[in-house]
C-alpha positions in Angstrom: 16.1 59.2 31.9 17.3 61.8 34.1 16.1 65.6 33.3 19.4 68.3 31.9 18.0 71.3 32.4 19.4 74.1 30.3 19.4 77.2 31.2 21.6 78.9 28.9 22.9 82.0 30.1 25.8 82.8 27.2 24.0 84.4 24.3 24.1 86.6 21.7 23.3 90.3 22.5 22.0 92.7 20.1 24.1 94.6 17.4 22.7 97.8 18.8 24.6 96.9 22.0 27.6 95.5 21.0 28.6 96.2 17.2 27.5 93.0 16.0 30.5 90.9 17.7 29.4 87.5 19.6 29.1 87.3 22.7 31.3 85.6 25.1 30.8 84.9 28.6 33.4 85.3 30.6 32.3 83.1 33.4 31.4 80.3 32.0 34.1 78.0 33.2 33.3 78.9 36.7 30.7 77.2 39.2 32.5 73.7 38.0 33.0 72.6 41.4 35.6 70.3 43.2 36.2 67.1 41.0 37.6 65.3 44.2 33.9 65.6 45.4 31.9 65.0 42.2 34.2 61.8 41.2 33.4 60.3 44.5 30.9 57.5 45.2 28.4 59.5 47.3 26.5 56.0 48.0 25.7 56.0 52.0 23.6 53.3 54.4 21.6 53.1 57.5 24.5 53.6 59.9 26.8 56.2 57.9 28.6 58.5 60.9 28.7 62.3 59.7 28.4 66.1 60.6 26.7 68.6 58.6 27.2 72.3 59.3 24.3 73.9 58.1 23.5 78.0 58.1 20.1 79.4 57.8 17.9 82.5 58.3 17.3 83.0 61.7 13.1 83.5 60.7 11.2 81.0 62.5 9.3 79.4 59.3 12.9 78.5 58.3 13.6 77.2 61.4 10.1 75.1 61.1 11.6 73.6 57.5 14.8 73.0 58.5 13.8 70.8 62.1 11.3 69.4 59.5 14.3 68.3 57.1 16.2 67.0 60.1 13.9 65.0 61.5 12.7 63.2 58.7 16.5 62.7 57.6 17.7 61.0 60.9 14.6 58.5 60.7 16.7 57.3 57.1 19.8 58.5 58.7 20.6 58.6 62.6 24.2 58.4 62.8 24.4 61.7 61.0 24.5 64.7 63.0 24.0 68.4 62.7 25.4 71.9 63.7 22.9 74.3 62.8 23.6 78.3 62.7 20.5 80.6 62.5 21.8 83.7 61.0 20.1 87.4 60.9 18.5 87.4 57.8 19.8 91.4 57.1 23.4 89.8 57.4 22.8 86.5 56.0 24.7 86.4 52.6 27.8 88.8 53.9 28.4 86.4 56.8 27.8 83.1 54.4 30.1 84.6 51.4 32.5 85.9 54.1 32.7 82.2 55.8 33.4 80.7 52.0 35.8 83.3 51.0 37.7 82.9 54.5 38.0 78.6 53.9 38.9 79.1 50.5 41.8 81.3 51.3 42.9 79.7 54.0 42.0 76.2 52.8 40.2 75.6 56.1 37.1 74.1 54.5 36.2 72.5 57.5 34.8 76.3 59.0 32.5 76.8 55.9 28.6 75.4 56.1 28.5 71.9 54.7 24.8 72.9 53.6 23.2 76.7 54.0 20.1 78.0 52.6 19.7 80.2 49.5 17.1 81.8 47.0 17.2 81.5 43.0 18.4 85.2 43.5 21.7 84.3 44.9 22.8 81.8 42.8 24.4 84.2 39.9 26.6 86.5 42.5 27.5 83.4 44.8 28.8 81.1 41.8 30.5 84.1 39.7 31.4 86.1 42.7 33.1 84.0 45.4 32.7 80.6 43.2 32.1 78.4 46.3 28.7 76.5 45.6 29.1 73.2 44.3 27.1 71.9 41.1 24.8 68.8 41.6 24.4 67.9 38.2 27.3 66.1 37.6 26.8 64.2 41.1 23.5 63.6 40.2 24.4 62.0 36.7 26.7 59.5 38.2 23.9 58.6 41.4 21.9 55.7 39.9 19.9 55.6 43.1 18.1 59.3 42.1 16.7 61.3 39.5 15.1 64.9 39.0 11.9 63.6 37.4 8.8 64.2 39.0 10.6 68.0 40.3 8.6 70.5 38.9 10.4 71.4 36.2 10.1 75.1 36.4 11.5 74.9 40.1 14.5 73.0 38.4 15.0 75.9 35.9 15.3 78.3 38.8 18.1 77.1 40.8 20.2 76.0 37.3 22.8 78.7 36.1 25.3 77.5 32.8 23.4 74.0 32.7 24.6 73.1 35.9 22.0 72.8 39.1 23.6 74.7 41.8 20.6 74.6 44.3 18.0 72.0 45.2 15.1 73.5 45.3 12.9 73.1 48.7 9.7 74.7 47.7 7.3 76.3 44.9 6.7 79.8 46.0 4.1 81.9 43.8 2.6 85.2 45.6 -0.9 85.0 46.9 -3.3 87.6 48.1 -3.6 86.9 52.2 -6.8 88.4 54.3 -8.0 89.1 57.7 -11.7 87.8 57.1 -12.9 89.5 60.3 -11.6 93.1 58.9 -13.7 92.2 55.7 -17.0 91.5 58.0 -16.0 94.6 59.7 -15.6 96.7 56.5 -18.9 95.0 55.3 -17.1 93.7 51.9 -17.2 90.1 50.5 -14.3 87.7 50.2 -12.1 88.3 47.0 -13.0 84.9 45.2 -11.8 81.6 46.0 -11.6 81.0 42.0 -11.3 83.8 40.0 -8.5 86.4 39.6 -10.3 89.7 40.1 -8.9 92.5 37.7 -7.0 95.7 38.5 -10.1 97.5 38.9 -12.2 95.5 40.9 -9.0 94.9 43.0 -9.3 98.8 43.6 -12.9 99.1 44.2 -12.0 96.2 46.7 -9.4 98.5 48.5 -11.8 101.6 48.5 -14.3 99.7 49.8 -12.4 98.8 52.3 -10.7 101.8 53.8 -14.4 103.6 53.5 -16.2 100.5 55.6 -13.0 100.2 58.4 -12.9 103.9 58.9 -16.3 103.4 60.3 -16.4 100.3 61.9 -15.7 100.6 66.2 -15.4 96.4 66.0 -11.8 95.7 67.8 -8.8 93.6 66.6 -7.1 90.9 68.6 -5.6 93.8 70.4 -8.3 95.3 71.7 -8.1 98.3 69.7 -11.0 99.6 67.4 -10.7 99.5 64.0 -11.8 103.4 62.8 -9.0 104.6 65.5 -5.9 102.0 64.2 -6.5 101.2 60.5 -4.3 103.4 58.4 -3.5 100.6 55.7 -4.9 98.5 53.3 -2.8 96.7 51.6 0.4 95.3 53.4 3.2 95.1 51.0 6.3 95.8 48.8 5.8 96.5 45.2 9.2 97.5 44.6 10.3 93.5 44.8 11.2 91.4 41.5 8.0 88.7 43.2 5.6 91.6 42.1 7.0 94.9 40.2 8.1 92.6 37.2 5.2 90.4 37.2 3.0 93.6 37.1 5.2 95.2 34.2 4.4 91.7 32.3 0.4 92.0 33.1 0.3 95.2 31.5 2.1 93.8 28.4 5.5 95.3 29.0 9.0 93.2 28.9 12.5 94.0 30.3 15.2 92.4 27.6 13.9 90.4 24.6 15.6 87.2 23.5 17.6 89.0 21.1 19.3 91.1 24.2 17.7 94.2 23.4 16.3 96.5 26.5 12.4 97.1 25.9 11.8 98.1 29.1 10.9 101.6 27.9 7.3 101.3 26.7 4.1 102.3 26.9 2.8 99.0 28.7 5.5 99.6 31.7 4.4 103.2 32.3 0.2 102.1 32.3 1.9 99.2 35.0 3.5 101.9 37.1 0.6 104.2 36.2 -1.7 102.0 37.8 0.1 101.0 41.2 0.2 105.0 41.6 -3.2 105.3 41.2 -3.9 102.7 43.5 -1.7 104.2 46.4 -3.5 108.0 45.3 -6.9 106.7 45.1 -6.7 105.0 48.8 -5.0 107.6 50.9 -8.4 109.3 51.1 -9.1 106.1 52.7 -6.2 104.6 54.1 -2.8 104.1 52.7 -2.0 101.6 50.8 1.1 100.3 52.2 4.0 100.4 49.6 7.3 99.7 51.0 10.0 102.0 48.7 12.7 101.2 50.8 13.4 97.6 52.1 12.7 94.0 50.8 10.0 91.7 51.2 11.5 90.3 54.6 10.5 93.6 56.2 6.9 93.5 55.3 4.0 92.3 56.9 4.0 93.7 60.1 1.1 95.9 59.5 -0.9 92.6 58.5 0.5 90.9 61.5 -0.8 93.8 64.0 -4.4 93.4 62.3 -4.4 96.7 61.1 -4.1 96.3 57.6 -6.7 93.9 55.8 -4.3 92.4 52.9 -1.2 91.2 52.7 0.6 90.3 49.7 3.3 87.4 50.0 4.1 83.7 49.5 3.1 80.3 51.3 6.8 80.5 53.2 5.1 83.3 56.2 2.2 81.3 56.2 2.7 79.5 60.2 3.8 83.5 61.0 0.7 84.2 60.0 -1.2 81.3 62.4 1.3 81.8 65.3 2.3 84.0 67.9 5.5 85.7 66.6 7.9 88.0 68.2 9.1 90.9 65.7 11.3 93.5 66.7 10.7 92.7 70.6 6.7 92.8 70.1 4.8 89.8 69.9 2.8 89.7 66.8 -0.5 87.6 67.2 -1.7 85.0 65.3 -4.6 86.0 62.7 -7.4 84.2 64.2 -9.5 83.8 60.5 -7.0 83.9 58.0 -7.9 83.5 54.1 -6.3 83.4 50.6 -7.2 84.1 47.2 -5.1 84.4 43.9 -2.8 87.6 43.1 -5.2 90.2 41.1 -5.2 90.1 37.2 -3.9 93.6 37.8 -3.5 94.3 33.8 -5.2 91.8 31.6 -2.4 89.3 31.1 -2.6 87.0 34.4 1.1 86.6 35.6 2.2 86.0 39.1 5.4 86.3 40.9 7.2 83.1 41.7 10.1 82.2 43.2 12.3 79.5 44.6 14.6 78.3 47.6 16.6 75.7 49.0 19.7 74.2 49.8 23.6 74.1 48.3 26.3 72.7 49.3 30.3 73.6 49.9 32.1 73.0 47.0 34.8 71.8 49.3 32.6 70.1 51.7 34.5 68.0 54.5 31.2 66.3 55.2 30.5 66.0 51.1 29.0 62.2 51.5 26.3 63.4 54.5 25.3 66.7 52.6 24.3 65.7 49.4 22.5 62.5 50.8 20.5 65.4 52.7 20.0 67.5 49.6 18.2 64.2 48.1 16.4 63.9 51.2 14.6 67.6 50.6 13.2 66.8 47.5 11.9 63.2 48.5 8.3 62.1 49.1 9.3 62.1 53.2 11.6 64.6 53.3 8.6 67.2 51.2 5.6 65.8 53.1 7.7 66.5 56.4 8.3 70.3 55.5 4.7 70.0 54.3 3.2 69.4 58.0 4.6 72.8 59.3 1.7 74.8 56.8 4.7 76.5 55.2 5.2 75.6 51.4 3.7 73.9 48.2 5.6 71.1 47.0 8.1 70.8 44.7 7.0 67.2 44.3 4.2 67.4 40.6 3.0 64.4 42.6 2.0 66.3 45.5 0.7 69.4 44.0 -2.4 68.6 43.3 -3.4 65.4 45.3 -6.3 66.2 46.9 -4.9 64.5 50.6 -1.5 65.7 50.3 -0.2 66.9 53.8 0.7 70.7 52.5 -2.9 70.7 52.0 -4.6 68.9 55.2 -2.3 70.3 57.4 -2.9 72.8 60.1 -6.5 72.2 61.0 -6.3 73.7 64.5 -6.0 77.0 62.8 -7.4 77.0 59.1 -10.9 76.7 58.5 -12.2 73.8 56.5 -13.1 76.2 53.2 -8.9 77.3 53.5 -8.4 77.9 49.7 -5.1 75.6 49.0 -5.3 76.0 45.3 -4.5 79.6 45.3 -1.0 78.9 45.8 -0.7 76.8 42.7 -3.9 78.8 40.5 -2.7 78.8 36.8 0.4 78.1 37.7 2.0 76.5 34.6 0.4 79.5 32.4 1.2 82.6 34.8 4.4 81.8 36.9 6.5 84.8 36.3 10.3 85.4 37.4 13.0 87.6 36.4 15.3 84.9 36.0 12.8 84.6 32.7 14.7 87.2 30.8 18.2 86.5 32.6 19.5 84.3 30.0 19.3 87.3 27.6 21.6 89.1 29.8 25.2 88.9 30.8 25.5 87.5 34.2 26.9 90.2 35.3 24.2 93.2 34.9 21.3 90.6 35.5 21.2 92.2 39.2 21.9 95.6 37.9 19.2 95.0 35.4 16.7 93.8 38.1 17.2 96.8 40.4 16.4 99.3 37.9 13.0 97.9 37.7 12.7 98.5 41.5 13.9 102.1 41.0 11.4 102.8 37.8 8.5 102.0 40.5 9.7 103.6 43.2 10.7 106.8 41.3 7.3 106.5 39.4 5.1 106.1 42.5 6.8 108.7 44.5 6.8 111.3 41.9 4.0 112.9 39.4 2.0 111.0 36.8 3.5 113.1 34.1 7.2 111.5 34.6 6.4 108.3 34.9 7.5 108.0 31.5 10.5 110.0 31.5 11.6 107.7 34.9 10.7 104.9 33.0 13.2 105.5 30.2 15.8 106.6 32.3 16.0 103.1 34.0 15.9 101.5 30.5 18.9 103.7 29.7 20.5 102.3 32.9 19.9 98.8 31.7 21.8 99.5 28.5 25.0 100.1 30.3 24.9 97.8 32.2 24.1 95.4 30.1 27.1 97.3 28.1 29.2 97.3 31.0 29.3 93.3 31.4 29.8 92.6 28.2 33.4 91.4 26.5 33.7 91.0 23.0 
């Protein structure tokens, strides 16, 4: 029987909010797609001719899953071609949701992208805003041939918005601790465990440690360059992202909206969370810094890591072959970390939770090449299609079957630059009892303010770690004000 996900996203917001009336979502007729397409028998063979236009991030572990998909897909399929368009990531979704917008009002659907990558993080704005991805659900329920089951069904959740599955999901992505073991043996400090979450405090002692042993240390990097001279970081990342500020505010206790639509962002548990992230970044300057990016997304990270002169680097499986190859950033070639290791996210506040995430593939609601781009969307979450993505290092599984096999390919893969002891299971540790998203409380929020909502989480930590201790709180409540109207804002009675 196939799996209906429901994600409901139309609920009933608190009296305090809204007076007491229901609810009513506004947008919930839209994202219903073209019935031309979904009617149509979407049944292809061996030597089906077709084009698929496809648009992706121009970031070369997208281009690694992509060639991956392709591939794989021509072996089932090699009549079907493909026009691929690697697009700047910083003007990715303008030039996507400017393409759709431009074929919809000139009915020209043949210049839109049959297929282009997305995130769970786009799938509200792109359906409510411009109202151009197509929903596979109703496909999917008339396809005999396939079925969601065996998709990990928290994955599934992620890319469904008004019961409707807008995206097929490509990959599991849950934040992991990365590390430079030769900066470790330089600072003279163990391994974080291959097992165990460390807590918020021995994570700290960890980054002291650290700073103290690589300010000392005259052993050089891959560039030649000694470490006491070039270290000024230890930990590469961005906290103000949803893949770790919210997962932190949940450690500590704290929520954003409850199930009854009510902002509780404004507690005690969210200030100890931004409280403690302060202390970390205070406590290590008289070290090192520890690297928190105020200012830009997670894309723009890990360029300290890559350069070897910060020990840690907090990210997903997706960078991973960045991380084993030579990469050129900003016209400087990044080197490969020659003894790369992983451990799980930190138990930062008591309550293990980790950030994870989702992306994958849509399709044109008014796809000229409908037939050919929804076969492919099967063929990313099949057995070939997810071992093939698998070879290039670069994500878990969305596959439950693969997950956990001991001699799946996402976990025997890349031997020529992983050591035999490369901890795989960190990228799945506890991960039906910690994964964490903010699409958790969206469907106590009116599609409109969930972005709104999210962002003021982003400005809460940045204001909080950038400021004094003693207005953490104060910053804290002002965001959880700024919630209220916008939560206020999107409603309609």
């Amino acid at each position: 029987m196939k799996k209906i996900l429901a994600f409901i996203c139309s609920v009933c917001l608190c009296a305090a909010c809204f007076a007491g009336c229901t609810y009513v979502d506004p947008d919930k007729e839209k994202g219903q797609g073209n019935q031309n397409i979904i009617n149509q028998d979407m049944t292809i063979t061996a030597d089906f001719e077709g084009n698929i236009k496809v648009a992706a991030p121009d970031v070369q572990s997208h281009k690694n899953a992509l060639n991956a998909f392709i591939k794989s897909f021509n072996v089932k399929y090699p009549k079907i071609t493909f026009k691929v368009e690697y697009i700047s990531l910083d003007n990715y979704k303008s030039i996507v949701t400017n393409a759709a917008s431009s074929a919809i009002n000139l009915n020209k659907h043949g210049i839109m992208y049959d297929v282009f990558w997305l995130s769970e993080m786009f799938i509200n704005e792109w359906v409510l805003d411009t109202d151009f991805i197509s929903p596979l659900t109703p496909i999917i329920e008339k396809d005999a041939s396939f079925s969601l089951d065996g998709i990990n069904e928290t994955m599934l959740k992620m890319c469904t918005l008004n019961d409707n599955l807008y995206m097929m999901p490509r990959d599991y992505n849950q934040v992991v601790m990365y590390y430079n073991k030769d900066m470790f043996d330089a600072a003279r400090v163990d391994y974080p465990s291959d097992t165990e979450a460390m807590s918020g405090a021995e994570f700290k002692q960890m980054c002291m440690d650290l700073g103290a042993g690589l300010s000392k240390s005259t052993a050089l990097n891959g560039y030649g360059h000694k470490f006491n001279e070039q270290v000024r970081t230890i930990v590469d990342c961005n906290v103000a992202w949803n893949a770790l500020d919210y997962p932190l505010v949940r450690s500590f206790g704290g929520e954003v909206v409850d199930e009854n639509g009510e902002v509780v962002f404004a507690s005690e548990n969210t200030k100890n969370a931004i409280a403690y992230w302060k202390n970390l970044v205070d406590t290590t300057s008289g070290y090192a810094n520890l690297a928190v990016d105020l200012s830009t997304g997670a894309a723009k990270t890990g360029g300290l890591f890559r350069m070897q002169t910060a020990p840690i680097y907090l990210h997903t499986r997706a960078v991973m072959s960045d991380l084993l190859d030579n990469v050129e950033m900003a016209d400087q070639v990044m080197l490969a970390i020659p003894n790369l290791g992983v451990a799980p996210m930190p138990n930062f506040g008591g309550t293990y939770t980790v950030g994870a995430g989702c992306s994958g593939y849509a399709m044109y609601k008014n796809s000229v090449n409908s037939k050919a781009a929804y076969n492919f969307l099967k063929h990313v979450v099949s057995v070939e299609g997810q071992n093939a993505y698998s070879e290039t290092g670069d994500c878990v599984p969305v596959l439950d079957s693969l997950l956990k096999a001991v001699n799946a390919k996402w976990r025997t893969c890349r031997t020529d630059k992983l050591s035999h002891d490369f901890n795989h299971n960190a990228f799945i540790f506890k991960m039906a009892d910690s994964a964490c998203s903010v699409t958790d409380f969206y469907p106590n929020v009116p599609l409109k303010a969930q972005s709104g909502v999210t962002a003021r989480i982003e400005e809460a930590f940045k204001s909080g770690i950038g400021g004094k201790v003693n207005e953490i709180m104060g910053n804290v409540t002002t965001a959880a004000n700024s919630m209220k109207r916008d939560i206020a804002q999107a409603g309609r009675l």
